[in-house]
Backbone bond lengths (Angstrom), bond angles and torsions (degrees), N, CA, C in turn:
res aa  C-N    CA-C-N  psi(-1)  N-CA   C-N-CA  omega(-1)  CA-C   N-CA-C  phi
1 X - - - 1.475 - - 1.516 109.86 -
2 X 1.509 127.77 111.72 1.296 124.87 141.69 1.801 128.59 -5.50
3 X 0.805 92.96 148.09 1.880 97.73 -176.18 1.633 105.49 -99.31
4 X 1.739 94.76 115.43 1.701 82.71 -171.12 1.483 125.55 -116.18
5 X 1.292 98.91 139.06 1.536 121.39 179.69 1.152 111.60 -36.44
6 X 1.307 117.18 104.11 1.586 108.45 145.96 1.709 132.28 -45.93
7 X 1.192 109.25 176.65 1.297 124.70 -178.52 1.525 107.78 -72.55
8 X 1.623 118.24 131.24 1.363 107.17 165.27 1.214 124.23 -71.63
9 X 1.521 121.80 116.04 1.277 128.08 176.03 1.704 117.39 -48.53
10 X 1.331 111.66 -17.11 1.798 106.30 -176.33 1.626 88.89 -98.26
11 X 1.209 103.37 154.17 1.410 99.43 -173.85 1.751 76.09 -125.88
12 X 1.144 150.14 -8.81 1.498 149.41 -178.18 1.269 143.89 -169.31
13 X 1.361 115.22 121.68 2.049 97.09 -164.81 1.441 91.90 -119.92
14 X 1.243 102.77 101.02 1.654 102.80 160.16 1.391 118.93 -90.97
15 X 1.167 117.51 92.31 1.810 119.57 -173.30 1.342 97.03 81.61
16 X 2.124 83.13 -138.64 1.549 88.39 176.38 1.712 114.62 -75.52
17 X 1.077 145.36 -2.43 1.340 161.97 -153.79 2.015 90.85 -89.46
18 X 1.023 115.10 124.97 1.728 120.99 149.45 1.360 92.86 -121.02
19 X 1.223 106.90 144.67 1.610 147.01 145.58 1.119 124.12 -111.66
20 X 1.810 108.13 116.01 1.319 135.50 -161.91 1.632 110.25 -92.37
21 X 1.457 129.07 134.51 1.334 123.67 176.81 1.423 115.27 -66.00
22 X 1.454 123.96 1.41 1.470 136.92 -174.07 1.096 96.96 -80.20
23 X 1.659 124.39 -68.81 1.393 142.05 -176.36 2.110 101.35 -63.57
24 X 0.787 74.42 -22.01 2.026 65.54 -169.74 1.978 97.04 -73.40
25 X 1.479 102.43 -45.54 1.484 104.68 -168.63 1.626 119.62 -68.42
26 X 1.718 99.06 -25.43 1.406 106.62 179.58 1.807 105.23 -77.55
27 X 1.367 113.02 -31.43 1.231 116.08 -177.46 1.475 107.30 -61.83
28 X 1.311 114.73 -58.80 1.548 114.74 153.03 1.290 117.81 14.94
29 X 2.034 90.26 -110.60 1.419 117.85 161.94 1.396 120.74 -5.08
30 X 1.494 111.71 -62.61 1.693 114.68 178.97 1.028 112.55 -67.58
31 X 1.390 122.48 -43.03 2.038 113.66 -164.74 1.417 76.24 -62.67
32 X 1.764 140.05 -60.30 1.363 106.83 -152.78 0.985 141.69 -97.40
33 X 1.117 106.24 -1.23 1.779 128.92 134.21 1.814 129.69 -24.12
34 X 1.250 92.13 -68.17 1.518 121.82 143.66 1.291 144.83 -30.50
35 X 1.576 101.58 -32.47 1.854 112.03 -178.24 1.399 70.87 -117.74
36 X 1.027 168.45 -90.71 1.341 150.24 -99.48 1.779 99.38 -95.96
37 X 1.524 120.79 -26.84 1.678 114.88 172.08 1.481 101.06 -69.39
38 X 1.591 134.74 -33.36 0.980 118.25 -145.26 1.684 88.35 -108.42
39 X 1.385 139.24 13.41 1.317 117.05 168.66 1.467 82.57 -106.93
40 X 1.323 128.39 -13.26 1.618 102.67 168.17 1.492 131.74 -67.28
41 X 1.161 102.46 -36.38 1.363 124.67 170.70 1.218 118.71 -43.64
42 X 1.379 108.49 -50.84 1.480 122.62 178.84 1.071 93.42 -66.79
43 X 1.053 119.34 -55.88 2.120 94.32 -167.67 1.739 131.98 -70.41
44 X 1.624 91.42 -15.16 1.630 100.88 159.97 1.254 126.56 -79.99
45 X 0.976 116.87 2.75 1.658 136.17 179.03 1.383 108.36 69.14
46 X 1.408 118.68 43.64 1.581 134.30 -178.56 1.627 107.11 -95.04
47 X 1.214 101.59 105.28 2.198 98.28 156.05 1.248 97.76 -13.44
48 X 1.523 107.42 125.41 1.619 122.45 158.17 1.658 96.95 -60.00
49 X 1.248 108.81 -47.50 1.612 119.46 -158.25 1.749 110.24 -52.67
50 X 1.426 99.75 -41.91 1.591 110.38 178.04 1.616 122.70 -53.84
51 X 1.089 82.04 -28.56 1.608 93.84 -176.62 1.423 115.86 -91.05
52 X 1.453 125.02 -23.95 1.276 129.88 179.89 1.450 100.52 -91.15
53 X 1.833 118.26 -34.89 2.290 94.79 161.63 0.858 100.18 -76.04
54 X 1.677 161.50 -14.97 1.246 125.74 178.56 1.665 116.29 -66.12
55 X 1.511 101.49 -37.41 1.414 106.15 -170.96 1.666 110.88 -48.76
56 X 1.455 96.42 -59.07 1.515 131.00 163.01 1.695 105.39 -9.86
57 X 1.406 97.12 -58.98 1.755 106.71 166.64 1.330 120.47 -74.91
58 X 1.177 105.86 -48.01 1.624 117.57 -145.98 1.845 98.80 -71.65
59 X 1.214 101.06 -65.96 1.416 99.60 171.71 1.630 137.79 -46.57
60 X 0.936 112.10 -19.80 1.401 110.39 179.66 1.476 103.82 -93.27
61 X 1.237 108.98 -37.01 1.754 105.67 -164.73 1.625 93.72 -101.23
62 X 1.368 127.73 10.45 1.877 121.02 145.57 1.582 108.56 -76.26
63 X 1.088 120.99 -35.16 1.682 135.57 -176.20 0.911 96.29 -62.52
64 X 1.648 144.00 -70.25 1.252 147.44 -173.58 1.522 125.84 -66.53
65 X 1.036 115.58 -33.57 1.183 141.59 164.95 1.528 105.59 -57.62
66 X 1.534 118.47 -56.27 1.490 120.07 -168.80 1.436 102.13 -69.30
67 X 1.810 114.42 -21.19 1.461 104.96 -154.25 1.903 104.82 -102.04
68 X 1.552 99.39 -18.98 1.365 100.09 154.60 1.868 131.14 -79.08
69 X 1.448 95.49 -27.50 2.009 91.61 160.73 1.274 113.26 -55.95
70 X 1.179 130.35 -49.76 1.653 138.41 -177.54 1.687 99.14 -62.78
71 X 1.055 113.99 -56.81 1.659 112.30 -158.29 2.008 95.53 -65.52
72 X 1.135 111.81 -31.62 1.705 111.14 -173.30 1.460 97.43 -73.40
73 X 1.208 111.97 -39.54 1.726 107.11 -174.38 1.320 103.56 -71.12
74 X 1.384 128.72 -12.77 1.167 102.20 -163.58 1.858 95.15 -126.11
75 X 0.706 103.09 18.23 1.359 124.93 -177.66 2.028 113.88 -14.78
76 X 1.136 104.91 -51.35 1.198 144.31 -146.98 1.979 87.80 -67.79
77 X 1.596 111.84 -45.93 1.299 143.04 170.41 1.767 108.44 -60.57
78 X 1.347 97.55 -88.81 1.469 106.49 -179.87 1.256 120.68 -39.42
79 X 1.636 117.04 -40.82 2.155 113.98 174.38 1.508 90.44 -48.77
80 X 1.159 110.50 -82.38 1.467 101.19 -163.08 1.462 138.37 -51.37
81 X 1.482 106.09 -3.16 1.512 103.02 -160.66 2.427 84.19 -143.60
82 X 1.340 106.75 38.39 1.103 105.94 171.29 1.914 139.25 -22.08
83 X 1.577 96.47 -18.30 1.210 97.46 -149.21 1.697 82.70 -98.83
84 X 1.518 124.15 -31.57 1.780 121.75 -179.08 1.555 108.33 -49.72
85 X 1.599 109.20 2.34 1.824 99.71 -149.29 1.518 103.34 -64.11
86 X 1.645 100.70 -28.69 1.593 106.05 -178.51 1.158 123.50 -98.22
87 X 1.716 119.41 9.88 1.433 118.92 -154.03 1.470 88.48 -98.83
88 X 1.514 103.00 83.65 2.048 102.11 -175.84 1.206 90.67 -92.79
89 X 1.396 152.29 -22.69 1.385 136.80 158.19 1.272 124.01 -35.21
90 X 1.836 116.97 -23.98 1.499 119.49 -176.41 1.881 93.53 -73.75
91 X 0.842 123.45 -27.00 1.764 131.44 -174.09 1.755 95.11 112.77
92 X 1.383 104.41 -179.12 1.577 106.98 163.13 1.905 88.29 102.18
93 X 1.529 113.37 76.57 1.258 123.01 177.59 1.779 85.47 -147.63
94 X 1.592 124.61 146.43 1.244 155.44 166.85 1.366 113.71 -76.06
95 X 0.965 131.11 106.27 1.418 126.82 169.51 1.568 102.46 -69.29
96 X 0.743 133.17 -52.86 1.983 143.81 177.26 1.673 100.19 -35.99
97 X 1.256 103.53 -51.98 1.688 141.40 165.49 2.289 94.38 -22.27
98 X 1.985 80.75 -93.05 1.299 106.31 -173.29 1.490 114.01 -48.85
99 X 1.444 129.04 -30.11 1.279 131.53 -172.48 1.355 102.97 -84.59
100 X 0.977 125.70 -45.75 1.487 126.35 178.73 1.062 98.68 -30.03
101 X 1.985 98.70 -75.13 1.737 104.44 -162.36 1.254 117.99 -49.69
102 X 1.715 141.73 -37.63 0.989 143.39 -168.69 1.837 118.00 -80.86
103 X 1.406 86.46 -24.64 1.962 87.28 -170.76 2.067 86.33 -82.77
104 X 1.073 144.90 -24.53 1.177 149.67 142.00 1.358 118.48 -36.36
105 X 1.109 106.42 -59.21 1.850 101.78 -178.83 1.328 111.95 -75.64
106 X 1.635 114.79 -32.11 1.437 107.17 164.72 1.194 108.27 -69.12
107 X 1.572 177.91 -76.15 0.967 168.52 -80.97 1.786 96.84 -119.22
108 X 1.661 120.37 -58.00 1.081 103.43 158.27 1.383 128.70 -33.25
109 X 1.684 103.83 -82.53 1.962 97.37 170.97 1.313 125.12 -41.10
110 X 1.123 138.64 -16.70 1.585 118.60 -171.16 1.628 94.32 -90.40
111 X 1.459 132.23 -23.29 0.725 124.77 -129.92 1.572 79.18 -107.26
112 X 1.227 137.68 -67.63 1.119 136.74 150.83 1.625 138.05 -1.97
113 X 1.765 95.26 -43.43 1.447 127.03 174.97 1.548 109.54 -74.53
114 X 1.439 95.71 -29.49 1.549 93.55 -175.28 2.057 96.60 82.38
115 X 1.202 113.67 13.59 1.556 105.51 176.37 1.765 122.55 -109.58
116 X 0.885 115.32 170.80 1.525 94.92 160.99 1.159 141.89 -121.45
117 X 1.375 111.53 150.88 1.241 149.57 170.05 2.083 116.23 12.35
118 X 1.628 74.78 -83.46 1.403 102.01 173.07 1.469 120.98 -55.87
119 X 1.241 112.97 -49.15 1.332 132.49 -174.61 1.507 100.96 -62.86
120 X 1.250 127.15 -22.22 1.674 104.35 -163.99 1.980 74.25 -103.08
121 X 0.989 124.37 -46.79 1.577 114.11 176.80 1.076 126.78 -40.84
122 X 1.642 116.04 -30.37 1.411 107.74 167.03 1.526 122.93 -67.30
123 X 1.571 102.99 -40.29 1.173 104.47 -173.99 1.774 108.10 -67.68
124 X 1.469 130.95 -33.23 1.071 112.08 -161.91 1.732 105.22 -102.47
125 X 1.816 110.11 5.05 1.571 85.35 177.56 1.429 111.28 -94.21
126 X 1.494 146.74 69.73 1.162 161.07 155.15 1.516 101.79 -122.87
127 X 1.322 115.04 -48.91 1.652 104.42 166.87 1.420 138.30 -57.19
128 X 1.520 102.51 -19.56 1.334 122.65 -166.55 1.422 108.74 -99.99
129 X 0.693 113.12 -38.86 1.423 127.08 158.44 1.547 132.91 -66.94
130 X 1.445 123.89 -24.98 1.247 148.21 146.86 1.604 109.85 -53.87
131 X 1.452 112.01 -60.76 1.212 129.46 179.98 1.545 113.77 -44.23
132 X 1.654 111.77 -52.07 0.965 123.48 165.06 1.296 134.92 -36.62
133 X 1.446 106.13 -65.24 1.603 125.58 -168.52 2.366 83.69 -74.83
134 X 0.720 134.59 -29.61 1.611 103.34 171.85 1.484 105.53 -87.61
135 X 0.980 101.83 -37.22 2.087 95.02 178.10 1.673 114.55 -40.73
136 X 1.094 101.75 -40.65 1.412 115.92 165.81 1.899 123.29 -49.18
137 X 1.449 71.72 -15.48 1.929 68.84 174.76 1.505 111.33 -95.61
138 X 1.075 105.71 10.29 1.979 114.92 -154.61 2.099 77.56 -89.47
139 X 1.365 88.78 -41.49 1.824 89.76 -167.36 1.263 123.77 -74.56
140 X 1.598 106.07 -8.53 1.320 115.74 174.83 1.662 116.05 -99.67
141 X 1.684 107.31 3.81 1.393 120.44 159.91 1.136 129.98 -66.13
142 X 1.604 90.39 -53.08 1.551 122.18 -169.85 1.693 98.22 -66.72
143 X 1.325 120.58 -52.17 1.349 132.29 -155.47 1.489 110.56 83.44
144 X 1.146 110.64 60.03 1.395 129.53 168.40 1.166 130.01 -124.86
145 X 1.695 124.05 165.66 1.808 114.98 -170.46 1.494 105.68 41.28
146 X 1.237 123.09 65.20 1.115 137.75 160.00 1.621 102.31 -92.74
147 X 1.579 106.18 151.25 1.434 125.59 165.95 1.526 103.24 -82.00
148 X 2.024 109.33 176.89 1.276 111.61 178.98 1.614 116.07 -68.12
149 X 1.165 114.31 -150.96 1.619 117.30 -168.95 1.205 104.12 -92.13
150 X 1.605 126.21 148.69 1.551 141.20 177.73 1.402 116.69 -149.10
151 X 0.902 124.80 143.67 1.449 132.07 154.93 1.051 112.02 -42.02
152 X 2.018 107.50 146.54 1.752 113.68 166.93 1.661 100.21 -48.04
153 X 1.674 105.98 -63.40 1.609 117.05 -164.01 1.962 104.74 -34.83
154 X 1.126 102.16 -48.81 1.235 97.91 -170.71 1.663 115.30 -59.50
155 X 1.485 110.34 -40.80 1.091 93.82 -174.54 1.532 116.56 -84.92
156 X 0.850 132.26 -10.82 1.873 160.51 160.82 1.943 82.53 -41.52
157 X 1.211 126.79 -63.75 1.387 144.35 -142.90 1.928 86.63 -78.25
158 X 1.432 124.19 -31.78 1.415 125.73 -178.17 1.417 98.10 -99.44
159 X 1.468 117.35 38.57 1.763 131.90 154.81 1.266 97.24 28.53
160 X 1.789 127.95 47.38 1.242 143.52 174.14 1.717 108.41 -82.26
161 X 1.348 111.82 146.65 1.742 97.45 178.27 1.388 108.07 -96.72
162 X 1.034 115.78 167.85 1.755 133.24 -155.89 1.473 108.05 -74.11
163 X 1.683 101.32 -23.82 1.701 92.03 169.75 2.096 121.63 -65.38
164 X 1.590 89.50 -37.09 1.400 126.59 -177.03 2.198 84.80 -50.08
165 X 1.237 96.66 -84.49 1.544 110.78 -152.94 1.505 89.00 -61.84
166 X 1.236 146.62 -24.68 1.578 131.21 -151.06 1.196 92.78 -92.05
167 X 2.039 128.86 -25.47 1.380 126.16 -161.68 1.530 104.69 -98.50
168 X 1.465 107.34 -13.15 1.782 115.07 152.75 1.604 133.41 -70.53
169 X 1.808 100.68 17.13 1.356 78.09 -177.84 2.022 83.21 -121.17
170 X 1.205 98.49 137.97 1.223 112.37 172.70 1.578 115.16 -136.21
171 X 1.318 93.26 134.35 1.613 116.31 168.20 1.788 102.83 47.53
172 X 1.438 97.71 39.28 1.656 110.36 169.42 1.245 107.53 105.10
173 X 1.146 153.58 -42.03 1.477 161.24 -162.48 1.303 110.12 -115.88
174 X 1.402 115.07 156.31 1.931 122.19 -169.18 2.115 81.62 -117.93
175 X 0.984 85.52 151.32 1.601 118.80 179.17 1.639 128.84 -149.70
176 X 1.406 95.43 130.43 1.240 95.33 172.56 1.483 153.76 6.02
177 X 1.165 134.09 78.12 1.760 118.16 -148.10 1.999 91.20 -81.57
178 X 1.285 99.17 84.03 1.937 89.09 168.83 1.229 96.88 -82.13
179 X 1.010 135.35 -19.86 1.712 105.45 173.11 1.566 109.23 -68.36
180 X 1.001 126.91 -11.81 1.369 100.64 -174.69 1.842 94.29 -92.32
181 X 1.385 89.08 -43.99 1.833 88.19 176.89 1.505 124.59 -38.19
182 X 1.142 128.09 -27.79 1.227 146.15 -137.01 1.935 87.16 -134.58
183 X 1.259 126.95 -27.95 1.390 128.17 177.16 1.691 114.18 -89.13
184 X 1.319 107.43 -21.46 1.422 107.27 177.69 1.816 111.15 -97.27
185 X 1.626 96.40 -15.04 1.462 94.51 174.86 1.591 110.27 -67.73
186 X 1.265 103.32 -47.89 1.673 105.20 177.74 1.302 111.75 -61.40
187 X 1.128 133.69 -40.68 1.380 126.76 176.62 1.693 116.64 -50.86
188 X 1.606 102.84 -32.96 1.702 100.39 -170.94 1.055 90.40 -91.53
189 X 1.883 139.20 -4.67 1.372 115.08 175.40 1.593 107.14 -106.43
190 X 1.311 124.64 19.65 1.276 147.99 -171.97 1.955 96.41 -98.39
191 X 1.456 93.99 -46.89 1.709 89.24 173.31 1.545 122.64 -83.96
192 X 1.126 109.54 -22.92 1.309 142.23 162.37 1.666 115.72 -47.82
193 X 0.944 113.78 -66.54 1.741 107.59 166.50 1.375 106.67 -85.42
194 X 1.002 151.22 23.46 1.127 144.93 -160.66 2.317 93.53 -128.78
195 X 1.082 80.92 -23.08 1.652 92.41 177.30 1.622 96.64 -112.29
196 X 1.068 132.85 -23.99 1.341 102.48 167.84 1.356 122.22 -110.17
197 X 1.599 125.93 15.11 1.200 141.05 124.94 1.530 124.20 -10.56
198 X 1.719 104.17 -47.56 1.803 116.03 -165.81 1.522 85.05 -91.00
199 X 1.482 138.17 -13.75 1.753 111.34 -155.59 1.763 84.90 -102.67
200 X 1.888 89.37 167.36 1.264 82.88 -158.20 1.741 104.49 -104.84
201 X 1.307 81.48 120.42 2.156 90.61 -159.05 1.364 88.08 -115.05
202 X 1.580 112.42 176.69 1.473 143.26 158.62 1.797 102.03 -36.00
203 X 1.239 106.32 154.89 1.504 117.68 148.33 1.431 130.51 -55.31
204 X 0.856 142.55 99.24 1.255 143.44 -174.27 1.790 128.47 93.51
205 X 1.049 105.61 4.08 1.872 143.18 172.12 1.785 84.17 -29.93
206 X 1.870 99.89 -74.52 1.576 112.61 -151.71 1.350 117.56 -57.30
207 X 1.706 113.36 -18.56 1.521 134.65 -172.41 1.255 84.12 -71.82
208 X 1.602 126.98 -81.99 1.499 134.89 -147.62 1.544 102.19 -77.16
209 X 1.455 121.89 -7.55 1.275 98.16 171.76 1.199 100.42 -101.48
210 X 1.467 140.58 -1.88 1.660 128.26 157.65 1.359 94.76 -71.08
211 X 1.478 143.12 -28.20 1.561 117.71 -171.95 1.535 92.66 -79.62
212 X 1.153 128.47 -22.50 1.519 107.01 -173.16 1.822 113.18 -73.83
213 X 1.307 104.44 -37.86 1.339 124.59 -163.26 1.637 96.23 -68.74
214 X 1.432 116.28 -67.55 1.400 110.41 169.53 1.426 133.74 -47.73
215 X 1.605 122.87 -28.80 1.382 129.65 -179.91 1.715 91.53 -75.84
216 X 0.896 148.08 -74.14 1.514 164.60 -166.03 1.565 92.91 -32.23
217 X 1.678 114.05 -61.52 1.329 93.86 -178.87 1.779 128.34 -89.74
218 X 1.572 81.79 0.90 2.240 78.56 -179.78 1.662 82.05 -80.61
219 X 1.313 128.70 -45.27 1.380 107.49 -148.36 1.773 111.76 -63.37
220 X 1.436 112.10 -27.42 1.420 114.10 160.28 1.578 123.60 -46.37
221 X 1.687 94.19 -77.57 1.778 115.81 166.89 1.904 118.26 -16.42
222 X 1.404 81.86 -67.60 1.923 98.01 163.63 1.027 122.08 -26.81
223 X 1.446 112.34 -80.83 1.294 119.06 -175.50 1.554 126.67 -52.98
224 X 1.077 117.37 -10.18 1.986 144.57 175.90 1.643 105.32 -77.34
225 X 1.626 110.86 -30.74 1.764 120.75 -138.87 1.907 91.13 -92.99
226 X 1.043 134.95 111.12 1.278 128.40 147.21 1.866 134.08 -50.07
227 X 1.272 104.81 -8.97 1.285 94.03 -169.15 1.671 96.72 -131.75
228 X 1.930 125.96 56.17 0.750 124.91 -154.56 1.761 93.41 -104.18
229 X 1.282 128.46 -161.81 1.717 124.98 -136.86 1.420 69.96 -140.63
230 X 1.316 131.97 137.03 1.343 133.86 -151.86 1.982 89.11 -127.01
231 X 1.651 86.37 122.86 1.954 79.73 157.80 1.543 114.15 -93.83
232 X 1.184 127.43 -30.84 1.368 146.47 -165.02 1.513 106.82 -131.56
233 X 1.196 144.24 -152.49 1.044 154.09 -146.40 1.809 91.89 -132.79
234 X 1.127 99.98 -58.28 1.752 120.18 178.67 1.802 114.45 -94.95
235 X 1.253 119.72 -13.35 1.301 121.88 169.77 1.295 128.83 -92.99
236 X 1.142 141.12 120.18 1.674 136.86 -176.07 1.566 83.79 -99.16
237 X 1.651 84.60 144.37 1.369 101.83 165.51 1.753 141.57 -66.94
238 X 1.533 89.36 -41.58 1.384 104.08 179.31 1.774 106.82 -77.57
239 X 1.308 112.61 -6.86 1.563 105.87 178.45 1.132 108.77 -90.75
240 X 1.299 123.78 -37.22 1.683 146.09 173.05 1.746 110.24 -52.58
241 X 1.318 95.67 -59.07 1.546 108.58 151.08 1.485 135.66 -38.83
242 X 1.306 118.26 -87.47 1.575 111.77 134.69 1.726 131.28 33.83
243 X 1.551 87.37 -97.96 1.427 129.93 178.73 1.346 101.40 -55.98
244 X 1.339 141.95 -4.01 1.303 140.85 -128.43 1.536 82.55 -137.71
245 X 1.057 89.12 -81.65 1.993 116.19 179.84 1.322 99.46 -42.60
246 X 1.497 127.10 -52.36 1.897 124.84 -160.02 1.613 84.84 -58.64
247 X 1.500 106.44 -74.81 1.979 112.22 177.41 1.333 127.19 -18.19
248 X 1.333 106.07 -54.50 1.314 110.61 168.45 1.431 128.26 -62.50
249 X 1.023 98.61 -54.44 2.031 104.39 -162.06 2.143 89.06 -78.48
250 X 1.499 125.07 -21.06 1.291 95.24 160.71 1.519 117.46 -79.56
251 X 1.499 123.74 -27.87 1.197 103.93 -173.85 1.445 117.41 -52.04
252 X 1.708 106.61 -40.76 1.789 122.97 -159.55 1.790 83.91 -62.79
253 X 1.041 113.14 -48.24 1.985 107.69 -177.22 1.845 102.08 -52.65
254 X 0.961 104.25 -60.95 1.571 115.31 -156.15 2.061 90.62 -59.54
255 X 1.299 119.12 -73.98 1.170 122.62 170.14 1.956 124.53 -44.82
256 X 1.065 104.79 6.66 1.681 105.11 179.69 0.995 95.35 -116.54
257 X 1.476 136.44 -22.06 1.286 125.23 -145.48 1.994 93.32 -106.72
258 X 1.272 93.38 -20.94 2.012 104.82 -166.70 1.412 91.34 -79.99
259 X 1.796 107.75 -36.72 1.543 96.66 -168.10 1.330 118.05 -71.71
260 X 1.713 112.33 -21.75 1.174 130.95 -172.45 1.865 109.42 -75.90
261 X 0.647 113.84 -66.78 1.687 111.90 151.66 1.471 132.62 -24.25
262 X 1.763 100.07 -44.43 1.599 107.54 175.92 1.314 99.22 -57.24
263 X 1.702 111.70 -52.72 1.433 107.10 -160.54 1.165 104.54 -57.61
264 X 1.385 124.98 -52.71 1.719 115.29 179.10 1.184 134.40 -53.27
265 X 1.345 113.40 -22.76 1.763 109.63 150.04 1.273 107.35 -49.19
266 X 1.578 120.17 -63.99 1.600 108.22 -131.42 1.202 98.30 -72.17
267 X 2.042 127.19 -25.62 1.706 111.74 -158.46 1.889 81.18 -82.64
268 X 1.565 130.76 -23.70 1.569 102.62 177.69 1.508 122.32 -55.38
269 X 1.550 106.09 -49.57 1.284 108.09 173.08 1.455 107.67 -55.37
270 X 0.966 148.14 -13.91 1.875 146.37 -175.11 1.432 123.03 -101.44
């Protein structure tokens, strides 16, 4: 067998300008992220406008945000080699990172807006999560977030196409495609809130059940990924993380729902 070429990572050189297929796919992600918050919006009877300054915020400082979680974890890299800190075209941005920054900037804006919280979370965690599962292809450009080592046969056996398996073989050996593993999970949890969007739940339900739905499958995905952001020697971060987020977003369910009940005692008793 021939030795095979990966994918060119520049997808365009206009002049001095390259354009990277990393940056093109994440851009993606957002425009459709983007049309799909804002026909929701419309139907909640939400300002189109509100949603396009939040983005205005939200997006840039999730980017930065994602690209400083990665750069602290990896710290050890970046002192010495200061100048990669911005080279986010090489890949190597945190989604854990990016969400932070954004579930933050939303909490500022709503709060500011005088709107709420929850309400703009419902609407945008189907986008974000959409966003996700193609961003994921940026890593399968790069040849990054790869799983451990496998056979061609095996992956031939996950009726994968040859572009898929030929861009899994790196530096001699084929590996794991978790990005795609980890890209089709979001997609079924992309349809997934998107159907329980219509039932008639709590405020903010669809947010915490995309944090549940997404932690459930990175914390699997993870454990597959060789080139994961280490808390410990034996701890990955993003699984630790995870585990963190599932805990949480059930307690915030489990605890809204008891408080919500209390209240309905007390105005019966009143």
């Amino acid at each position: 067998m021939g030795e095979i070429e990966p994918i060119d990572r520049i997808a365009y050189d206009i002049g001095p300008i390259t354009i990277y297929w990393y940056g093109i796919l994440i851009g993606i992600g957002m425009l459709l992220g983007w049309i799909l918050a804002a026909r929701e919006s419309k139907k909640v009877g939400m300002e189109k406008e509100l949603l396009s300054d939040l983005l205005l915020w939200a997006i840039p400082t999730s980017i930065i945000c994602a690209r400083l979680y990665y750069v602290i974890f990896k710290w050890e890299y970046y002192i010495k080699n200061p100048g990669d800190i911005f080279a986010i075209w090489e890949g190597g941005i945190a989604i854990h990172g990016g969400l932070l920054g954004a579930v933050i900037t939303a909490v500022i804006f709503s709060r500011k807006q005088g709107i709420s919280f929850w309400r703009l979370a419902d609407i945008a965690a189907p986008s974000i999560i959409l966003g996700q599962a193609i961003g994921r292809w940026g890593n399968f450009i790069n040849q990054e977030a790869y799983g451990g080592e496998v056979s061609r046969s095996f992956l031939e056996s996950l009726l994968l196409p040859d572009l898929i398996i030929n861009q899994m073989y790196i530096e001699g050996a084929y590996y794991h495609p978790t990005f795609l593993y980890e890209s089709l999970w979001n997609i079924l949890g992309f349809v997934l809130l998107i159907f329980i969007r219509r039932l008639p739940i709590k405020r903010g339900e669809v947010f915490l059940s995309y944090i549940i739905w997404y932690s459930v499958g990175r914390y699997f995905v993870e454990g597959l990924r060789t080139d994961s952001l280490m808390l410990t020697e034996s701890v990955r971060i993003a699984q630790a993380m995870s585990l963190t987020l599932i805990v949480a977003a059930v307690l915030v369910i489990v605890l809204r729902k008891r408080l919500g009940k209390a209240v309905l005692r007390y105005a019966d008793r009143n």
